[in-house]
C-alpha positions as CSV (number, residue, x, y, z in Angstrom):
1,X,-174.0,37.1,-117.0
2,X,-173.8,36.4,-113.4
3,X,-170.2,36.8,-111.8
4,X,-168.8,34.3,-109.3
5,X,-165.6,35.4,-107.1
6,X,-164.2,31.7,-105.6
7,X,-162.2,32.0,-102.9
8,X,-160.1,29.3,-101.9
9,X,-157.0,28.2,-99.3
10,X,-155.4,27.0,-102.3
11,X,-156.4,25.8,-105.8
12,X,-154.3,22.7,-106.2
13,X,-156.0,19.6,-108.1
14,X,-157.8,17.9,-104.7
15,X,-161.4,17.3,-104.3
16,X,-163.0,20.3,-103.6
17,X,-160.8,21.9,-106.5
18,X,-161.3,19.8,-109.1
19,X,-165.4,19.3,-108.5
20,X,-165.4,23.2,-108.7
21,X,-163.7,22.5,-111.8
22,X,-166.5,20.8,-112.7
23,X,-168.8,22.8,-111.8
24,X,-167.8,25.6,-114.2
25,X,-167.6,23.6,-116.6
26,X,-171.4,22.0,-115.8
27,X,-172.8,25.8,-115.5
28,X,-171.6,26.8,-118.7
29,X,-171.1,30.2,-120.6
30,X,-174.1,31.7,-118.3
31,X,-171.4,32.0,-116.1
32,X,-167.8,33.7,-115.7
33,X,-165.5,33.1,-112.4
34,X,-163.0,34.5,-111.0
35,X,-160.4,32.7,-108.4
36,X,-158.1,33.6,-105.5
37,X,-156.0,31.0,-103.6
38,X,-154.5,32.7,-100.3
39,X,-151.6,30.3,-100.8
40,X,-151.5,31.6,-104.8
41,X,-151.2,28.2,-105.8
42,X,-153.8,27.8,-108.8
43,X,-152.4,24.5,-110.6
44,X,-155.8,23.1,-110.5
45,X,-156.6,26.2,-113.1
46,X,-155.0,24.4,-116.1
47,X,-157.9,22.2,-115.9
48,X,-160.4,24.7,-116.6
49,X,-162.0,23.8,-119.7
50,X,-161.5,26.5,-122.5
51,X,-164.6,27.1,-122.9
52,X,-165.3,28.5,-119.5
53,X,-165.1,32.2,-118.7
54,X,-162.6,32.4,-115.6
55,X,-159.5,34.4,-114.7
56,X,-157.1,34.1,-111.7
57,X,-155.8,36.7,-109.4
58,X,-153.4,37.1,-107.0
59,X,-154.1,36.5,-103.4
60,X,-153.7,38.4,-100.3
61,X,-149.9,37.4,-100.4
62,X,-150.1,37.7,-96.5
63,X,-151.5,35.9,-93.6
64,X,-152.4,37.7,-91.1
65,X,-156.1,38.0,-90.6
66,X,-156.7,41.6,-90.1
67,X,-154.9,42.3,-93.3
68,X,-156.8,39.5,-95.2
69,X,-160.2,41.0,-94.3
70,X,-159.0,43.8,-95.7
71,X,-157.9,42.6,-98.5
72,X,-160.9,40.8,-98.9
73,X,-163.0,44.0,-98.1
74,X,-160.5,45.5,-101.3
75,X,-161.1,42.6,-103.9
76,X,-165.3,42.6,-103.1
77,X,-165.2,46.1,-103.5
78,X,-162.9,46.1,-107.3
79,X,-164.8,42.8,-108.3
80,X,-168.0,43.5,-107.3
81,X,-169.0,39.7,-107.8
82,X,-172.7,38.5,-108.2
83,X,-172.0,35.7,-106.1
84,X,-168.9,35.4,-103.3
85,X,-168.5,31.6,-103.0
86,X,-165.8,30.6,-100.5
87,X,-164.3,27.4,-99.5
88,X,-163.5,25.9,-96.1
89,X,-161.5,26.7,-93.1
90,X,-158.7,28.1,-95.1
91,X,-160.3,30.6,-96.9
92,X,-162.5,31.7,-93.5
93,X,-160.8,35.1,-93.3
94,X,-162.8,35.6,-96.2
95,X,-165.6,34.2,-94.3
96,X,-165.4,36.8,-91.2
97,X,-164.6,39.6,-93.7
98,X,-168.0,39.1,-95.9
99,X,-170.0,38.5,-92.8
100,X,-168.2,42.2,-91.0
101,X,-169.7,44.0,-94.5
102,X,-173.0,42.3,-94.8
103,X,-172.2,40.9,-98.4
104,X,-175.5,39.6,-99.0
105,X,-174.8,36.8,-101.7
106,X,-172.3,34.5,-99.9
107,X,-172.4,30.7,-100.1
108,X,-169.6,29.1,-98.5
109,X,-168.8,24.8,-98.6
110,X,-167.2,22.7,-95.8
111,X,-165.6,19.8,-97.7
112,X,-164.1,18.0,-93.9
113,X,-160.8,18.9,-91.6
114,X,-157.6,18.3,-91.8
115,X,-155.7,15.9,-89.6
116,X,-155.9,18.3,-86.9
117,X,-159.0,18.0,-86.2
118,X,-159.8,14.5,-87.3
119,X,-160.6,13.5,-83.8
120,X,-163.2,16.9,-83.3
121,X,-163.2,20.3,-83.9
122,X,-160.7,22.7,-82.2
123,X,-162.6,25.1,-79.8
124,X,-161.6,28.4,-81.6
125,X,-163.0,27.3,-84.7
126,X,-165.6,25.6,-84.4
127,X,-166.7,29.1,-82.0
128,X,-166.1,30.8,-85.4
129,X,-167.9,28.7,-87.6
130,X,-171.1,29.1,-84.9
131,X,-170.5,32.5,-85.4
132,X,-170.5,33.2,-88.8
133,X,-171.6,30.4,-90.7
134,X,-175.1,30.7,-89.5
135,X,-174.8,34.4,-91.1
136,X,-173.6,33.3,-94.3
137,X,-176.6,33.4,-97.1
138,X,-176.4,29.5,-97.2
139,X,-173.7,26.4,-96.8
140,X,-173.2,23.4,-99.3
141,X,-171.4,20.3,-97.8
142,X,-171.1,16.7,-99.2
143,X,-171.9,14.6,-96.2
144,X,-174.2,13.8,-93.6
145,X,-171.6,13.9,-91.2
146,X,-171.3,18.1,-91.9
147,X,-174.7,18.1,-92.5
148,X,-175.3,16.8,-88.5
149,X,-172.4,19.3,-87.3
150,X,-173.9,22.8,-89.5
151,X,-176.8,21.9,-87.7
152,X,-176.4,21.3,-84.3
153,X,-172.5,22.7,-83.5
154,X,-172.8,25.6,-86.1
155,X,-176.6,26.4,-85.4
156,X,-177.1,27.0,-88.9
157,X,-180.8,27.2,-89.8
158,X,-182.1,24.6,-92.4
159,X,-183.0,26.8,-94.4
160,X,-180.0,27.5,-94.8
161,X,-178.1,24.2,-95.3
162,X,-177.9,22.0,-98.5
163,X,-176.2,18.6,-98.7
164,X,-175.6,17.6,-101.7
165,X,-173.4,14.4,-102.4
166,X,-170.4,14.6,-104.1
167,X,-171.1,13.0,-108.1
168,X,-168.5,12.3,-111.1
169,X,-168.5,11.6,-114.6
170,X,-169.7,8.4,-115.2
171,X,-169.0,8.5,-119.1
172,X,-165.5,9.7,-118.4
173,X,-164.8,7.9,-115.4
174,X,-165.4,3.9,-117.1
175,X,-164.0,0.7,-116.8
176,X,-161.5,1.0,-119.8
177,X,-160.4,-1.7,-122.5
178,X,-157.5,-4.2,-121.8
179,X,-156.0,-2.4,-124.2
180,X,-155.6,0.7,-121.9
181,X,-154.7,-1.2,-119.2
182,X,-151.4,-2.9,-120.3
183,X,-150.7,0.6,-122.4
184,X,-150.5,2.5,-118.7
185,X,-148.8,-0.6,-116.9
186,X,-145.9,-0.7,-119.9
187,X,-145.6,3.3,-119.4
188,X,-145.1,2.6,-115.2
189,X,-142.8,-0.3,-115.7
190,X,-145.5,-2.3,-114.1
191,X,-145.1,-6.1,-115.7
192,X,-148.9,-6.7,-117.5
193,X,-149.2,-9.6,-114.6
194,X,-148.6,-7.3,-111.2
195,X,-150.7,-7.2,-108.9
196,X,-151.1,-3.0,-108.5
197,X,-153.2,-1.2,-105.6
198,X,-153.3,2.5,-105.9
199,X,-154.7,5.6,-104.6
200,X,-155.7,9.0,-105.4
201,X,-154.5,11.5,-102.5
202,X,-152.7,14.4,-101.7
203,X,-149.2,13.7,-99.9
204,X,-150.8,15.2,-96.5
205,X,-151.0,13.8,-93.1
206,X,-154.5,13.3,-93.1
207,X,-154.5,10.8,-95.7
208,X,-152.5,8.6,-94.2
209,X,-150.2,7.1,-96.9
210,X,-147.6,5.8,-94.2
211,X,-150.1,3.4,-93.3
212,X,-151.2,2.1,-96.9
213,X,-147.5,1.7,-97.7
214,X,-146.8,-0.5,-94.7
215,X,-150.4,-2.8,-95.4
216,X,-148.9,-3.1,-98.9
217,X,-145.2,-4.4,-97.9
218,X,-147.1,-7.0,-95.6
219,X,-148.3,-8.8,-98.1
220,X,-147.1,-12.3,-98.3
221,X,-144.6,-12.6,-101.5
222,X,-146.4,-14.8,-104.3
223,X,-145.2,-15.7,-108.0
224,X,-146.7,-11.9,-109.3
225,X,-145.6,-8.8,-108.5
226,X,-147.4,-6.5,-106.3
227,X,-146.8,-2.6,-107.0
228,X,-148.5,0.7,-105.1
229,X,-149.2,3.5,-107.1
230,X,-149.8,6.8,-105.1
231,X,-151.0,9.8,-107.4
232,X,-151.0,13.3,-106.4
233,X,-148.3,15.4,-104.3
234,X,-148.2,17.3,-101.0
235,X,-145.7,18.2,-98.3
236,X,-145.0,14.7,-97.5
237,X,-143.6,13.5,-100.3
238,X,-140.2,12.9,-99.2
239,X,-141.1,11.8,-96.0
240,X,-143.0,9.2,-97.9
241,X,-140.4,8.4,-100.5
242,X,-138.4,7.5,-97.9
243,X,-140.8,5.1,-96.3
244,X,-141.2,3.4,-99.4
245,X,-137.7,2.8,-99.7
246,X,-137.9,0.2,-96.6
247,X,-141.1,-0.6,-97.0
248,X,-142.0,-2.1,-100.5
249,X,-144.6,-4.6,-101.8
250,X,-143.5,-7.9,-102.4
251,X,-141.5,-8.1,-105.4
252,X,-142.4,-4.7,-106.6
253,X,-142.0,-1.2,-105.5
254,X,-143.6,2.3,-104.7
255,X,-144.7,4.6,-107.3
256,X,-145.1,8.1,-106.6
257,X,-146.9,9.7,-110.0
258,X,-147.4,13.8,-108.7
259,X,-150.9,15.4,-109.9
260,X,-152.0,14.0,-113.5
261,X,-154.5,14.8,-115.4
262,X,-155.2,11.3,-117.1
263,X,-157.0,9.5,-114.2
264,X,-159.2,7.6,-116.3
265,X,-156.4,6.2,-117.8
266,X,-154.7,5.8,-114.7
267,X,-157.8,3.9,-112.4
268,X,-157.4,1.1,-115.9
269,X,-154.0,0.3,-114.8
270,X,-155.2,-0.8,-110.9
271,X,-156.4,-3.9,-109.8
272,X,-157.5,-2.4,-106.1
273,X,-158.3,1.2,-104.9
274,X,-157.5,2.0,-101.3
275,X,-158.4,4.4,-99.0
276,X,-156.1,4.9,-95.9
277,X,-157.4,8.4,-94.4
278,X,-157.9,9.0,-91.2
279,X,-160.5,11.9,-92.2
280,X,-163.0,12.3,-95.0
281,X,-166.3,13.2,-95.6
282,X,-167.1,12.2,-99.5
283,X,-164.1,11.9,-101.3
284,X,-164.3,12.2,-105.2
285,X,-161.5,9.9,-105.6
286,X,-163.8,7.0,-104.5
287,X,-166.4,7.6,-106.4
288,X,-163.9,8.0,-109.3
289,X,-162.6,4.7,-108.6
290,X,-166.4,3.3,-108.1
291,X,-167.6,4.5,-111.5
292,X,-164.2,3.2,-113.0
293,X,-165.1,-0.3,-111.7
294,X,-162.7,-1.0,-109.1
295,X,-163.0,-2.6,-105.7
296,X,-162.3,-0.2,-102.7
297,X,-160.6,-1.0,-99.9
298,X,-161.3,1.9,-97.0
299,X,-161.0,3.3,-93.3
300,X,-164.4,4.0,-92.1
301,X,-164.3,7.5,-92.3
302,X,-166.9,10.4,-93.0
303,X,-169.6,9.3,-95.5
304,X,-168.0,6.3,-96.4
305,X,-170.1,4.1,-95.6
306,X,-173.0,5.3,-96.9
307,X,-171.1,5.5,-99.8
308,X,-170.5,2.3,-100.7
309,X,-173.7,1.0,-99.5
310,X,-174.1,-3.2,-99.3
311,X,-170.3,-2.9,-100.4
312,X,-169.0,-1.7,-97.1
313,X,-169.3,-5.3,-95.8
314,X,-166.6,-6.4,-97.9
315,X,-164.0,-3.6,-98.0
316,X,-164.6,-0.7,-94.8
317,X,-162.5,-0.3,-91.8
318,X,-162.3,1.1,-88.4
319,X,-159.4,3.6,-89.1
320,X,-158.9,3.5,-84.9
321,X,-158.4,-0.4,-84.9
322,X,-155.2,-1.4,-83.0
323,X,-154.1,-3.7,-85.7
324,X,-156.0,-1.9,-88.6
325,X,-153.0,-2.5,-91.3
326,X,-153.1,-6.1,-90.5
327,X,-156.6,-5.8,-91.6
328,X,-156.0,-4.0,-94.7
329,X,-153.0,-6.0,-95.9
330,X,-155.6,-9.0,-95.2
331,X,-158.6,-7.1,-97.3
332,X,-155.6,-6.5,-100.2
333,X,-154.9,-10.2,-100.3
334,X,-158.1,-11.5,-100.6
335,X,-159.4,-9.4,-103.3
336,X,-156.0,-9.7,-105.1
337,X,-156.0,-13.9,-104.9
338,X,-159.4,-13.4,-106.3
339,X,-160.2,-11.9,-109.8
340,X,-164.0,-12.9,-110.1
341,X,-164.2,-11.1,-106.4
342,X,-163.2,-8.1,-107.7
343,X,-165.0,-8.4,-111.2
344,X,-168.3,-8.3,-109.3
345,X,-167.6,-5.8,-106.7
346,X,-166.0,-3.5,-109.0
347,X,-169.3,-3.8,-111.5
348,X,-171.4,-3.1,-108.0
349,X,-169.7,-0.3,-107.5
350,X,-170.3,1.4,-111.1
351,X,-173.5,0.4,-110.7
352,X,-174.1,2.4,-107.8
353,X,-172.4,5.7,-108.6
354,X,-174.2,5.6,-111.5
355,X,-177.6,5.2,-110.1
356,X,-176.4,7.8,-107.0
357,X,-173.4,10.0,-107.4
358,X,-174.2,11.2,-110.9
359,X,-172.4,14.5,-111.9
360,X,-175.8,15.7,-113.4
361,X,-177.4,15.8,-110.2
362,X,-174.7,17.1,-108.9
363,X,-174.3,20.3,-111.3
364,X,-178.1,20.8,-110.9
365,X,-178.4,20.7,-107.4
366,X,-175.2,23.8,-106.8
367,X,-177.0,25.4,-109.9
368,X,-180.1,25.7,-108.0
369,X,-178.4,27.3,-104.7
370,X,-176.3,29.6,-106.6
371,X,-179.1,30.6,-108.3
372,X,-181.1,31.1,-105.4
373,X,-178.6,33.4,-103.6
374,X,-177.0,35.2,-106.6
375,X,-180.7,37.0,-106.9
């Protein structure tokens, strides 16, 4: 049974997180895993299904980079994984001490960058991802934005690069009965008649929120309520909390919901999904929202575009655009004054994850790399 060591930055319920999530899940018992967060947060653990074989461990407990290659050198050697799989620029410590040993079966995924390097790539890393990724026994990442940068700022060989899209659940993620709908609205205090945007993000910088909050309080005051759901947490929170305190939609107000793990339920309760970031590169939340029928409403960011396809004539925008939340509060109100609009986009957009960003392909895709290297 092959052994796969993760190592992440952290292990909270985002993107990259919860696909690996799926992922175990999608290899099945062939498998058993083993994960390390440097920051030791592994919330995103109580997800696991039960059926999958995986453990936590501590991480390095220290930050320092010398001492984390060591550490690193210390867990290979006690774990003696079949496969190291590591995870972004957080976890590249990891990265340089794998590459220093020679570990031989080593994939590692770049999922995007944080806000600061939204705008490019700070020199220092991006001379240590030339350095080492090339090295590495093969890289996975979700767009053809990273797929254009491993090859021509990292150098890594083609060979040695895989891009494969980001996928979801498409029997999970569904448009859900009416039924669902008011059930979720009744347990947010959201009258069954609001208007309600919402987002899936972390409370980080990069996303943005600031900027969704104020499009939302712009709109022009109408006979319905309008309400913003935010779901998921970060260090921002209160910053943002405090924002939405002054700044609230028409008639309604800000609702800040942490992590959950009912987003099915959640995306029934929406009338509009936004997407504020001023960084991406494929984020599972959209497709999420895409498979659950929902009209999106986005900054052009990452792979975005070729995400959504024909749709990104009706919903995409330049996140660098002077007056870009006049645009958005604009995109909210059209698509909120308009039900049969967002009927049709919303079944556009199902119909498209379901023909593109399946899980399935997803799942077999990895299953073939890790497969490859863990030889």
């Amino acid at each position: 049974m092959p052994h796969a060591l993760h190592i992440f930055s952290t292990f909270a319920p985002a993107g990259p997180e919860l696909r690996a999530v799926e992922l175990m899940a999608g290899l099945g018992d062939g498998y058993r895993h083993t994960i390390v967060a440097m920051d030791d947060c592994l919330d995103a653990a109580e997800r696991i299904g039960s059926g999958v074989k995986a453990r936590t461990l501590a991480g390095p407990g220290v930050k320092q980079t010398s001492k984390v290659i060591r550490w690193t050198w210390q867990l290979l050697e006690a774990e003696q994984p079949d496969l190291l799989l590591t995870y972004n620029w957080g976890a590249f410590d990891a990265v340089l001490a794998a590459r220093i040993k020679s570990f031989p079966h080593h994939v590692h995924h770049e999922d995007g960058f944080n806000l600061d390097e939204a705008d490019g790539q700070l020199t220092r890393r991006r001379i240590l991802r030339r350095m080492c990724l090339p090295r590495v026994q093969h890289l996975i990442v979700p767009s053809s934005r990273l797929d254009s940068l491993a090859r021509s700022s990292w150098k890594v060989p083609g060979d040695k690069l895989s891009l494969i899209p980001n996928g979801v659940d498409v029997k999970r993620f569904c448009p859900q009965p009416a039924e669902v709908r008011n059930e979720v609205r009744r347990e947010l205090g959201i009258p069954l008649d609001a208007h309600v945007i919402g987002t899936v993000a972390g409370y980080r910088p990069v996303k943005r929120l600031d900027r969704l909050i104020r499009a939302a309080a712009n709109l022009a005051p109408g006979n319905q309520e309008t309400h913003l759901v935010l779901i998921g947490d970060g260090p921002k929170r209160l910053t943002l909390e405090a924002l939405a305190r002054e700044q609230r939609p028409p008639g309604g107000r800000v609702h800040f919901l942490g992590f959950r793990n009912d987003l099915p339920r959640l995306y029934a309760a929406l009338d509009v999904f936004a997407l504020t970031s001023a960084s991406e590169q494929q984020p599972i939340s959209l497709l999420e929202a895409m498979a659950s029928g929902l009209p999106a409403v986005c900054t052009n960011v990452g792979d975005i575009h070729a995400t959504l396809g024909a749709l990104c004539n009706e919903s995409v925008y330049d996140p660098d655009a002077h007056d870009l939340e006049a645009q958005l509060t604009a995109a909210f109100q059209r698509l909120l004054e308009n039900p049969s609009l967002r009927k049709s986009l919303g079944a556009e957009a199902r119909k498209r994850v379901k023909e593109s960003y399946s899980s399935d392909a997803m799942i077999a895709a990895y299953r073939a790399v890790y497969e490859s290297c863990g030889q």
